[in-house]
C-alpha angles and dihedrals in degrees: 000000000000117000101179124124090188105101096198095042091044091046085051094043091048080049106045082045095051091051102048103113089180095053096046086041092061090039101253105186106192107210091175140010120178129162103291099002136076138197132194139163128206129189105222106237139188089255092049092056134095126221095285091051095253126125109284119254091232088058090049094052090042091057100047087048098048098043089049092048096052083047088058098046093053092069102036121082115288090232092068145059141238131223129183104246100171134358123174122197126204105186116212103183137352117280111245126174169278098062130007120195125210128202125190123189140176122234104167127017122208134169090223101027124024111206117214150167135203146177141190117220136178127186126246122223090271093055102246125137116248113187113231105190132338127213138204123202148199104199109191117222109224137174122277094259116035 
């Protein structure tokens, strides 16, 4: 799962994932994390649906934000922090189970402002990928202890 040589940095991602309540809450399963790029993996179920049965909007935006965000602490200094200061979602199709990917990457380091993008993909009966919303984010680098 892991693909950092980096022994500090891997020792720090293992940690900031461990700790993640939310992600373990909705069920996050991370299946990669590399410097600049992110993989996860989520089982639809019942509570992460809307009215119509399909992946929650909400979810859809969550994922995005928190692929795009480990993706983002994996290139600043380990001695500092990231926030999401902006994301913005554009939704393709609706998200449907049983399983939703999520993909974070970095575009732009900074050492004030990461810039990343993310998406959130399923697959259709014929096994092809079929994106469900992309994101694009502005994570803002901030001190250890803010």
């Amino acid at each position: 799962m892991y693909h950092i040589e980096n022994a500090e940095l891997l020792e720090r991602m293992q940690y900031k994932i461990s700790v993640n309540e939310f992600a373990k809450y909705i069920g996050l399963e991370f299946t990669s994390v590399e410097v600049g790029r992110v993989k996860a993996q989520l089982d639809l179920k019942k509570h992460h649906q809307q009215q119509n049965g399909y992946a929650h909007g909400g979810l859809l935006g969550t994922l995005c934000d928190i692929v795009a965000g480990y993706a983002a602490y994996s290139v600043i200094p380990t001695n500092r922090q990231v926030v999401t200061g902006e994301i913005k979602t554009s939704f393709f199709r609706a998200g449907k189970g049983p399983r939703l990917f999520a993909e974070g990457w970095v575009i732009k380091p900074g050492s004030r402002v990461v810039y990343c993008e993310a998406e959130v993909y399923q697959f259709n009966e014929k096994e092809e990928q079929k994106t469900v919303v992309k994101a694009s984010t502005s994570m803002i680098v901030i001190g250890e202890n803010f």
